[in-house]
CHARMM-style PDB file with segment names, atoms N, HN, CA, C and O in Angstrom:
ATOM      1  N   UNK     1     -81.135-172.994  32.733  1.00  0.00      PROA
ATOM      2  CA  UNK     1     -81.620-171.631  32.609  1.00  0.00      PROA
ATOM      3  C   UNK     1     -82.216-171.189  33.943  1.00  0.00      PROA
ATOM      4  O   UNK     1     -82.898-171.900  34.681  1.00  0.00      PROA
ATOM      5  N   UNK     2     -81.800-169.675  34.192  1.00  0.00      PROA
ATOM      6  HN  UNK     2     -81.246-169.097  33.592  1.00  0.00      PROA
ATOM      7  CA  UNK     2     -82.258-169.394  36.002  1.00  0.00      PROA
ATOM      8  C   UNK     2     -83.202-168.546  35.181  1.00  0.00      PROA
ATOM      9  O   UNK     2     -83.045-167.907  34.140  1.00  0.00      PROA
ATOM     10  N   UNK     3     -84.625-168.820  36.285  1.00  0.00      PROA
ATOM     11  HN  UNK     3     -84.752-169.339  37.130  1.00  0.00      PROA
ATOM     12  CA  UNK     3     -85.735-168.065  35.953  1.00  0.00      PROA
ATOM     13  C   UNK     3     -85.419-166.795  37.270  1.00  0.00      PROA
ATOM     14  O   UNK     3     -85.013-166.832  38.432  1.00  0.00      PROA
ATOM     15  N   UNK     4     -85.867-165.733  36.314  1.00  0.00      PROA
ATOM     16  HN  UNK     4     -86.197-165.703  35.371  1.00  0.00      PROA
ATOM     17  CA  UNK     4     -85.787-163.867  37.634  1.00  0.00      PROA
ATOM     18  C   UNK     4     -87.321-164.665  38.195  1.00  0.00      PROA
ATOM     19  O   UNK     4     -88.109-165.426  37.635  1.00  0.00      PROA
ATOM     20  N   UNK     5     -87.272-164.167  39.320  1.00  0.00      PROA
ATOM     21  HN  UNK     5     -86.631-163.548  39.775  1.00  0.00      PROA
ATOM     22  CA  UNK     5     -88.761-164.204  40.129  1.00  0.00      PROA
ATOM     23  C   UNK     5     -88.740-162.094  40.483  1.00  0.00      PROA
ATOM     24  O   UNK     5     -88.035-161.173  40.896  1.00  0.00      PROA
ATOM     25  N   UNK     6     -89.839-162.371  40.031  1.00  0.00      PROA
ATOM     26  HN  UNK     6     -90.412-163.119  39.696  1.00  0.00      PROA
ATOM     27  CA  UNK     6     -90.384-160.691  40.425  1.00  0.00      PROA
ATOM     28  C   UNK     6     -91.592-160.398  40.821  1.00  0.00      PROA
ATOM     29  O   UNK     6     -92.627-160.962  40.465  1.00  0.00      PROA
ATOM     30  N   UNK     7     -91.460-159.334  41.711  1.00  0.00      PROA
ATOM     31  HN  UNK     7     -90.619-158.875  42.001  1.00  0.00      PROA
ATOM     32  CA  UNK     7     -92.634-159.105  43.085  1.00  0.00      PROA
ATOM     33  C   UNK     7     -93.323-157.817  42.727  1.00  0.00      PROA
ATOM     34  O   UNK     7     -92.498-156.982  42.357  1.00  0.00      PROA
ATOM     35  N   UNK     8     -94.588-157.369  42.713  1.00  0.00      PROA
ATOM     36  HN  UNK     8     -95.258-158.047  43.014  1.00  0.00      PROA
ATOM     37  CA  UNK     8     -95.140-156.290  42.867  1.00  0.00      PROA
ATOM     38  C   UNK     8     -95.644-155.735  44.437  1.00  0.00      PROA
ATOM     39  O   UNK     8     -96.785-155.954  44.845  1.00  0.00      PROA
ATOM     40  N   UNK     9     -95.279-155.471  44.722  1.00  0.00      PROA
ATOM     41  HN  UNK     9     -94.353-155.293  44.390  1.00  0.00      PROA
ATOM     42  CA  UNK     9     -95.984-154.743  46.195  1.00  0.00      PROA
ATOM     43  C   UNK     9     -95.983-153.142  46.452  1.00  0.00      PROA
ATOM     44  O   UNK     9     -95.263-152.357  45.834  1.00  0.00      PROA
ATOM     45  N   UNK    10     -96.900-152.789  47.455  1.00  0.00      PROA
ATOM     46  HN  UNK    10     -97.484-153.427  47.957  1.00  0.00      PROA
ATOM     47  CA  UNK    10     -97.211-151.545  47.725  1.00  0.00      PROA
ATOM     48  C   UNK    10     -95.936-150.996  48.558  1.00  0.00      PROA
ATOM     49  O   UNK    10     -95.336-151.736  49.337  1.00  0.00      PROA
ATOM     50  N   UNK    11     -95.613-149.831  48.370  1.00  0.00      PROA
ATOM     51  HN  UNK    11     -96.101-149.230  47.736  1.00  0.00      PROA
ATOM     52  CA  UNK    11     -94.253-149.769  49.317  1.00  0.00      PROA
ATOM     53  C   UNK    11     -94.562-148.516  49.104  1.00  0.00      PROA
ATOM     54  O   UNK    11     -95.579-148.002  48.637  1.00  0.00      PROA
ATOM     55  N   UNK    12     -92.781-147.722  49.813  1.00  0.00      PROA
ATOM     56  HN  UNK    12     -91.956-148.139  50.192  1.00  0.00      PROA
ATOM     57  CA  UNK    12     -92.980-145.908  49.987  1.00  0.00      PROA
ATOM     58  C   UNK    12     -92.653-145.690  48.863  1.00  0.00      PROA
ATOM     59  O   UNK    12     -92.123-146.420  48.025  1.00  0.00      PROA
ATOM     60  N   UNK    13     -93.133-144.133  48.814  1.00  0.00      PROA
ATOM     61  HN  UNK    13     -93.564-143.540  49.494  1.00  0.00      PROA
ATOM     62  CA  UNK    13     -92.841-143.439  47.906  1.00  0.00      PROA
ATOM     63  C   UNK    13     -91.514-143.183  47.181  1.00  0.00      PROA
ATOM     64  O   UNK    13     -90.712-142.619  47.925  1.00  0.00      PROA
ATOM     65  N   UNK    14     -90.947-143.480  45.699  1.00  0.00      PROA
ATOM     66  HN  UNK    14     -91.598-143.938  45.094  1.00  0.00      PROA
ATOM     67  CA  UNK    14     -89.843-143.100  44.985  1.00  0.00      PROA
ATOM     68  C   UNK    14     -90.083-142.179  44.140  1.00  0.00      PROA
ATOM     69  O   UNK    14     -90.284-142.459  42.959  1.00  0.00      PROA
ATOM     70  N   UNK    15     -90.101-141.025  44.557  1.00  0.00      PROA
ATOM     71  HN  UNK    15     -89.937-140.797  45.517  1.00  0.00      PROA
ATOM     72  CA  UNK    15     -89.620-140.174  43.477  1.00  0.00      PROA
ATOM     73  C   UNK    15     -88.675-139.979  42.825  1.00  0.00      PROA
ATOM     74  O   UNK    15     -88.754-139.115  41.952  1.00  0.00      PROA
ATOM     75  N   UNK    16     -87.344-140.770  43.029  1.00  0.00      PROA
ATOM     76  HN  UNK    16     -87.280-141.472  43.739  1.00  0.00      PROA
ATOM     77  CA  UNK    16     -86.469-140.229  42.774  1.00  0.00      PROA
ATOM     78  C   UNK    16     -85.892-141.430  41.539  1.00  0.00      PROA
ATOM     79  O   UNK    16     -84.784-141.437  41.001  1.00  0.00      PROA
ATOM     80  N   UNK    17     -86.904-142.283  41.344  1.00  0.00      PROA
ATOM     81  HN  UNK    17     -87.803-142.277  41.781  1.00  0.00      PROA
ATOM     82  CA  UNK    17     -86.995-143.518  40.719  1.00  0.00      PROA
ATOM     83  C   UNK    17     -87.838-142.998  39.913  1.00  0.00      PROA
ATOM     84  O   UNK    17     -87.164-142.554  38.984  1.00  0.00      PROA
ATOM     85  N   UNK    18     -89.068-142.766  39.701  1.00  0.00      PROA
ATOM     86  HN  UNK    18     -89.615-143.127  40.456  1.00  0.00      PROA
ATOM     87  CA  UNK    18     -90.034-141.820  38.789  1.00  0.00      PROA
ATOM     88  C   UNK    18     -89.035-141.161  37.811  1.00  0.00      PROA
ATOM     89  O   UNK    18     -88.696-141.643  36.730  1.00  0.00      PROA
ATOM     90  N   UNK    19     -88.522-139.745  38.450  1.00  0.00      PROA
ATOM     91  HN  UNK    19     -88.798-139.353  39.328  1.00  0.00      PROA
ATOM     92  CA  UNK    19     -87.799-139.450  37.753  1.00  0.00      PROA
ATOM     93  C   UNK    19     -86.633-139.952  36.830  1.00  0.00      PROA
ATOM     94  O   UNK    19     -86.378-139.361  35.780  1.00  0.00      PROA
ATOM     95  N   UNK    20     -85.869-141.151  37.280  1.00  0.00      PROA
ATOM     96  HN  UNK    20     -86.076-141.631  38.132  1.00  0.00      PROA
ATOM     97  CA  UNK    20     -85.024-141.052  36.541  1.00  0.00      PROA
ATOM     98  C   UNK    20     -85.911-142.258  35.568  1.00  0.00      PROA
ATOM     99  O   UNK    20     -85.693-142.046  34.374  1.00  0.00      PROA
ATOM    100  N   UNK    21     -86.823-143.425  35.792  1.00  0.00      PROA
ATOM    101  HN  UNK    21     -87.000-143.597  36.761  1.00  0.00      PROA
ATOM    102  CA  UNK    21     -87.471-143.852  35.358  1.00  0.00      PROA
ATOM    103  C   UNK    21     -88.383-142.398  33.301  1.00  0.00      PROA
ATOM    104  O   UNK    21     -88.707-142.601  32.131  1.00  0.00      PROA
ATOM    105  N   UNK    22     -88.340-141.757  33.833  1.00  0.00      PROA
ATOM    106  HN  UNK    22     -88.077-141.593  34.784  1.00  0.00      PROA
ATOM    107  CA  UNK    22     -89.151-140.739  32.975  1.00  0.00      PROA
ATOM    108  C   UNK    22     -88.056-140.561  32.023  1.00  0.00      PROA
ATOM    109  O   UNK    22     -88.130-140.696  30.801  1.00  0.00      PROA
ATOM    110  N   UNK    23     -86.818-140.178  32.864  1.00  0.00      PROA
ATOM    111  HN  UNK    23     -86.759-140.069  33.856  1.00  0.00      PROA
ATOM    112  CA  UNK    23     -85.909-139.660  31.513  1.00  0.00      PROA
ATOM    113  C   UNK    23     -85.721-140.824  30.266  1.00  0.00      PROA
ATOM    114  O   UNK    23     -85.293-140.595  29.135  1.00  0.00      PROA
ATOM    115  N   UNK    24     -86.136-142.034  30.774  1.00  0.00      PROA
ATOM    116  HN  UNK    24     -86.483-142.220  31.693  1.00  0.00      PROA
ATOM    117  CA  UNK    24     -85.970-143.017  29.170  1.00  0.00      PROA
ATOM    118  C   UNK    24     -87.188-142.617  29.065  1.00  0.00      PROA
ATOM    119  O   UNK    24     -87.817-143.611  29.426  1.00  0.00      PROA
ATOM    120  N   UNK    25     -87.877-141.879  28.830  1.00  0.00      PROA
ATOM    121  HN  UNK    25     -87.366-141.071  28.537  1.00  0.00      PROA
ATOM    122  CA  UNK    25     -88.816-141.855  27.890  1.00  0.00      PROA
ATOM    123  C   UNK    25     -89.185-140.713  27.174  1.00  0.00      PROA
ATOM    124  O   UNK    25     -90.277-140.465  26.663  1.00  0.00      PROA
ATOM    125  N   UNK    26     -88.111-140.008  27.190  1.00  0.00      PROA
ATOM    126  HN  UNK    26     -87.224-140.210  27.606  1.00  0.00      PROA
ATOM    127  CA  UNK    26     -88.474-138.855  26.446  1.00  0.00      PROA
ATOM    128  C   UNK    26     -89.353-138.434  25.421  1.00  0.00      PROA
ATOM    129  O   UNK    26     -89.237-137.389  24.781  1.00  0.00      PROA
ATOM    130  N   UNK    27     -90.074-139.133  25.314  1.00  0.00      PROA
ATOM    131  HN  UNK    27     -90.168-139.982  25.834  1.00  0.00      PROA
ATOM    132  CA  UNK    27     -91.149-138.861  23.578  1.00  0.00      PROA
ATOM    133  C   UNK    27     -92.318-138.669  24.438  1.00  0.00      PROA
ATOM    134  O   UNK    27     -93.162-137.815  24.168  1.00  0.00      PROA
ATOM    135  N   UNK    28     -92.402-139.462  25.507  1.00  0.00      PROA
ATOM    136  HN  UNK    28     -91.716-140.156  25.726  1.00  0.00      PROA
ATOM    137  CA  UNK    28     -93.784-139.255  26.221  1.00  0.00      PROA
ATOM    138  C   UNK    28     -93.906-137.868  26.758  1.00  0.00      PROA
ATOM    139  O   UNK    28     -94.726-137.047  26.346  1.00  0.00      PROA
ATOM    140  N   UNK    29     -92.802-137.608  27.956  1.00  0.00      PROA
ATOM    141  HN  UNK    29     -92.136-138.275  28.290  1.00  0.00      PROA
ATOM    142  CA  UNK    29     -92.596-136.899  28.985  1.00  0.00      PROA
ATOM    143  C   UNK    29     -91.359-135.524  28.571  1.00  0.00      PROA
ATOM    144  O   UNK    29     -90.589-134.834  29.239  1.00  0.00      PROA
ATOM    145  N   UNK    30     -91.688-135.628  27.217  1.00  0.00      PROA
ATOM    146  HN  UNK    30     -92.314-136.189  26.674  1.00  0.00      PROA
ATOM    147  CA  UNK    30     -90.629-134.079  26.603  1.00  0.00      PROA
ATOM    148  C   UNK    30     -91.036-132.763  27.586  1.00  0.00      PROA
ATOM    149  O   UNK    30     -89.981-132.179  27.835  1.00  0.00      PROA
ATOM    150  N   UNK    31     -91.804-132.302  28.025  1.00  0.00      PROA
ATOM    151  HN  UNK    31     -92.661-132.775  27.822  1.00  0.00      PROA
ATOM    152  CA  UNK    31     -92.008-131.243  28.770  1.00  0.00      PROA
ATOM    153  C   UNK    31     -91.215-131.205  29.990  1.00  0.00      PROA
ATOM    154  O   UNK    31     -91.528-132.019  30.858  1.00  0.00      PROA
ATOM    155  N   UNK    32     -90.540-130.653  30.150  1.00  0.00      PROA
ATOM    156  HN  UNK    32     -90.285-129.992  29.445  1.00  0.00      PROA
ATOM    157  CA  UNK    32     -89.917-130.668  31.720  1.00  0.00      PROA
ATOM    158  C   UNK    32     -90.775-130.024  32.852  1.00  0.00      PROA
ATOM    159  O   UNK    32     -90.569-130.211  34.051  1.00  0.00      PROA
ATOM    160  N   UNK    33     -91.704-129.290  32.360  1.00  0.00      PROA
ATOM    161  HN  UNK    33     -91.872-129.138  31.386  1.00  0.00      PROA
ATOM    162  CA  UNK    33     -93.254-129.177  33.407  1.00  0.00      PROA
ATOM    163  C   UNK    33     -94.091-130.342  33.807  1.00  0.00      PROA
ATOM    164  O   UNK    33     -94.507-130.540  34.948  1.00  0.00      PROA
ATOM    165  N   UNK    34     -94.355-131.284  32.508  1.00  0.00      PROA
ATOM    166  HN  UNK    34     -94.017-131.123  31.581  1.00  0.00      PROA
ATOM    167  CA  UNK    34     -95.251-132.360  33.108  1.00  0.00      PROA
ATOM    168  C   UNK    34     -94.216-133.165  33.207  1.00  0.00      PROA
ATOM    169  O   UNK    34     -94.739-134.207  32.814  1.00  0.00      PROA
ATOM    170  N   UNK    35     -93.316-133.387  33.405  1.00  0.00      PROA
ATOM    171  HN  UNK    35     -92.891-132.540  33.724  1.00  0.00      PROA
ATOM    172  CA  UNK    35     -92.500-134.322  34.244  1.00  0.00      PROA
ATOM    173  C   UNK    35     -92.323-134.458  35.906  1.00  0.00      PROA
ATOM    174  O   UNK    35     -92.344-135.350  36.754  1.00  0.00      PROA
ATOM    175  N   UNK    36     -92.097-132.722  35.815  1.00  0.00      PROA
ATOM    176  HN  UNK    36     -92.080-131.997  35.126  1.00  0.00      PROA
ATOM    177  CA  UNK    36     -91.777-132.649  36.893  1.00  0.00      PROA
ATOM    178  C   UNK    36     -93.427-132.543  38.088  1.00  0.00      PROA
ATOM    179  O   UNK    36     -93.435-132.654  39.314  1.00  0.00      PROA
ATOM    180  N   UNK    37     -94.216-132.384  37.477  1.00  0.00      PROA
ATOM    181  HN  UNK    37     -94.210-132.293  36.481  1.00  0.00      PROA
ATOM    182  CA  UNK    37     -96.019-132.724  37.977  1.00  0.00      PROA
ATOM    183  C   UNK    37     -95.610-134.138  38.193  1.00  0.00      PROA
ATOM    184  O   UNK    37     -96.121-134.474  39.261  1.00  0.00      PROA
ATOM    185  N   UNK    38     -94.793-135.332  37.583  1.00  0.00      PROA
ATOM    186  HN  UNK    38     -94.378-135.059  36.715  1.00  0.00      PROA
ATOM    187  CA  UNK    38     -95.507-136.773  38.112  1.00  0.00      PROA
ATOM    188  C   UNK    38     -93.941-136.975  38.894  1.00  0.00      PROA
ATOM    189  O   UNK    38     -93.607-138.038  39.418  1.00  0.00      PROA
ATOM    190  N   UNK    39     -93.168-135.871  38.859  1.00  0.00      PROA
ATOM    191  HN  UNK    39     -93.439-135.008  38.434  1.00  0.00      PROA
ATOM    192  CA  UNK    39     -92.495-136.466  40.264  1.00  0.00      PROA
ATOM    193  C   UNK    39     -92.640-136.027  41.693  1.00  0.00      PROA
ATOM    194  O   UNK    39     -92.317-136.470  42.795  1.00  0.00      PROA
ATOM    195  N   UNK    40     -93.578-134.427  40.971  1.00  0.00      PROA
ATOM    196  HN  UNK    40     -93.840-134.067  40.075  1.00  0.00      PROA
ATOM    197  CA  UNK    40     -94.346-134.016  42.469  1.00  0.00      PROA
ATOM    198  C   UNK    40     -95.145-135.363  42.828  1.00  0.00      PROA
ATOM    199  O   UNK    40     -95.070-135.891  43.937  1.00  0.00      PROA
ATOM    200  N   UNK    41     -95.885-135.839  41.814  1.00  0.00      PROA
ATOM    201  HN  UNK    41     -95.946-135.410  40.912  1.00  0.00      PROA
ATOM    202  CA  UNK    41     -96.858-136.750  42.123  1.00  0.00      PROA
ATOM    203  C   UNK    41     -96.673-137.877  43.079  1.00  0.00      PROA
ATOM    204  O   UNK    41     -97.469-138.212  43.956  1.00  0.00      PROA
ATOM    205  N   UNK    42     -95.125-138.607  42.705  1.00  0.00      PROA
ATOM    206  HN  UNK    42     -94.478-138.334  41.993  1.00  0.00      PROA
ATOM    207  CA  UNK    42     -94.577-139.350  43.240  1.00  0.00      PROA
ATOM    208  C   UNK    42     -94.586-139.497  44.391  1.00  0.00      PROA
ATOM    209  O   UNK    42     -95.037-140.488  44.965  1.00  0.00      PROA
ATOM    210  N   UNK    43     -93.983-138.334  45.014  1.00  0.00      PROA
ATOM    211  HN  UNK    43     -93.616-137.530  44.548  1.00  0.00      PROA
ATOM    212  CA  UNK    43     -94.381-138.052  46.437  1.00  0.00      PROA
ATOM    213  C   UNK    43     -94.934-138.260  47.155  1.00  0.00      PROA
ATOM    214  O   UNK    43     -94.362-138.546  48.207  1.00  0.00      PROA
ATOM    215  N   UNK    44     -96.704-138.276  47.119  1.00  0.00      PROA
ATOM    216  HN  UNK    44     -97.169-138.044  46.264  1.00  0.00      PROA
ATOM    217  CA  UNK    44     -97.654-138.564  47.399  1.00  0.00      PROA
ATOM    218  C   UNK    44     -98.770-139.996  47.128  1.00  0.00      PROA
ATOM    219  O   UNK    44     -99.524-140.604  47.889  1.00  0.00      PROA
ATOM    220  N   UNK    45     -98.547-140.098  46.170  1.00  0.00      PROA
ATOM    221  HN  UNK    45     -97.935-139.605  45.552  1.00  0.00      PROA
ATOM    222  CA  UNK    45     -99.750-141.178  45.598  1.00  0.00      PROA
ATOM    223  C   UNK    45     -98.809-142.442  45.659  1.00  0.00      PROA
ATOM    224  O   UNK    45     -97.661-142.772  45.361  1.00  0.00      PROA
ATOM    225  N   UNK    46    -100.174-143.057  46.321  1.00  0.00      PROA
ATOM    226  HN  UNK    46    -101.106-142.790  46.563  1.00  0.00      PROA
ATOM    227  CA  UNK    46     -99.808-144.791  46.265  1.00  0.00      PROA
ATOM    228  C   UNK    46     -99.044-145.035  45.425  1.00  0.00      PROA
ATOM    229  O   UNK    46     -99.127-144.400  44.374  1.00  0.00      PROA
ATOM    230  N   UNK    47     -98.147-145.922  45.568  1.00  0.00      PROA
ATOM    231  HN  UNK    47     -98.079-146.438  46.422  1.00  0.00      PROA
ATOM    232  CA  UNK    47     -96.592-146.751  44.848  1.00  0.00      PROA
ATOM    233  C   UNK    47     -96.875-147.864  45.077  1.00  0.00      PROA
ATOM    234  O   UNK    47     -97.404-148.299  46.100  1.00  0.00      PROA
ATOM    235  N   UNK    48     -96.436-148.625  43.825  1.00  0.00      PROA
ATOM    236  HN  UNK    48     -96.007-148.272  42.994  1.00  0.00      PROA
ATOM    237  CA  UNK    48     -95.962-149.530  43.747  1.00  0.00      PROA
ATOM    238  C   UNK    48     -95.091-150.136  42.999  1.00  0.00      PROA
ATOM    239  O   UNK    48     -95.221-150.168  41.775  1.00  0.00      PROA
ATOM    240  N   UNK    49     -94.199-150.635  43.562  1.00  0.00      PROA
ATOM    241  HN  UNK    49     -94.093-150.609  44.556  1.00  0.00      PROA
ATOM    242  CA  UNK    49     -92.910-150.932  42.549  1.00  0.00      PROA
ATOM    243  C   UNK    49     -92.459-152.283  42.317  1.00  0.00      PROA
ATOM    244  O   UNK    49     -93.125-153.040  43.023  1.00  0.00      PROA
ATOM    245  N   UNK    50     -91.689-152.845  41.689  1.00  0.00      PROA
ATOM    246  HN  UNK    50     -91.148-152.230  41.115  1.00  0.00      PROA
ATOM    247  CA  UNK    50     -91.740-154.464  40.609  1.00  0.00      PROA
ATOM    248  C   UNK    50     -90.124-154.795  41.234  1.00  0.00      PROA
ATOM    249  O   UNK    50     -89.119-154.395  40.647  1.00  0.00      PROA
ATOM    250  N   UNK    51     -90.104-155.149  41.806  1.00  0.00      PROA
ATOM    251  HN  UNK    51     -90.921-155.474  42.283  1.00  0.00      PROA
ATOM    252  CA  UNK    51     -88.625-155.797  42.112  1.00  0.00      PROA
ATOM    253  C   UNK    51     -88.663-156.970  41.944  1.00  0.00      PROA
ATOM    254  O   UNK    51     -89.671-157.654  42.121  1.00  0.00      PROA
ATOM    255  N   UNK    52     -86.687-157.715  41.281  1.00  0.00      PROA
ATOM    256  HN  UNK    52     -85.869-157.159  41.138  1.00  0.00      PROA
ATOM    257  CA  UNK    52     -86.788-158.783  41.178  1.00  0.00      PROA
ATOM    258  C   UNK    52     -85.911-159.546  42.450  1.00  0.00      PROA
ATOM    259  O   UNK    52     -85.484-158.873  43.388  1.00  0.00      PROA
ATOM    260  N   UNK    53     -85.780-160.453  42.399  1.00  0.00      PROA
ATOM    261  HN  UNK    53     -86.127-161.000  41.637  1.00  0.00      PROA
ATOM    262  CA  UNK    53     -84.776-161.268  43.561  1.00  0.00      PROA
ATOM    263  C   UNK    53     -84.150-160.519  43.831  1.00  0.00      PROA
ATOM    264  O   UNK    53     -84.344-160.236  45.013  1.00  0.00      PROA
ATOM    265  N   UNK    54     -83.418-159.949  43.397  1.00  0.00      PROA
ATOM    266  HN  UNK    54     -83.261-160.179  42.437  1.00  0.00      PROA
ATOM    267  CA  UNK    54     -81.988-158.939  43.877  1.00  0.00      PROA
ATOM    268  C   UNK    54     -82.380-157.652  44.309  1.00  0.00      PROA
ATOM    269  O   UNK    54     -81.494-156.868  44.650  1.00  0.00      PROA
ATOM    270  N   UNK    55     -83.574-157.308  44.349  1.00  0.00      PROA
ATOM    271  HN  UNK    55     -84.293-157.945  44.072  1.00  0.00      PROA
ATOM    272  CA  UNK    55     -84.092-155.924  44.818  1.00  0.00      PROA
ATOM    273  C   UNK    55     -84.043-155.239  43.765  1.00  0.00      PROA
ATOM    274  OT1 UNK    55     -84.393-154.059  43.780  1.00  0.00      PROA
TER     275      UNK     55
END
């Protein structure tokens, strides 16, 4: 059995990962106004994102 190894670190900004990240969740993020507030958000505010071995 291969174990995933996965990394958290601070990196640039993805908005464009936010977003498509949001669309599975439609029950949370049904408004297409406050969606689009946390991909303005994205933009700006500290990131951090979870990659595994393979990026």
């Amino acid at each position: 059995m291969t174990q995933t190894r996965w990394s958290a670190v601070r990196d640039d900004q993805v908005p464009e990962d936010v977003d498509r990240l949001l669309l599975t969740v439609p029950e949370w993020f049904g408004r297409p106004e406050s969606k689009a507030e946390y991909v303005d958000d994205a933009r700006t505010m500290e990131t951090w994102t979870v990659r595994d071995d393979a990026g």
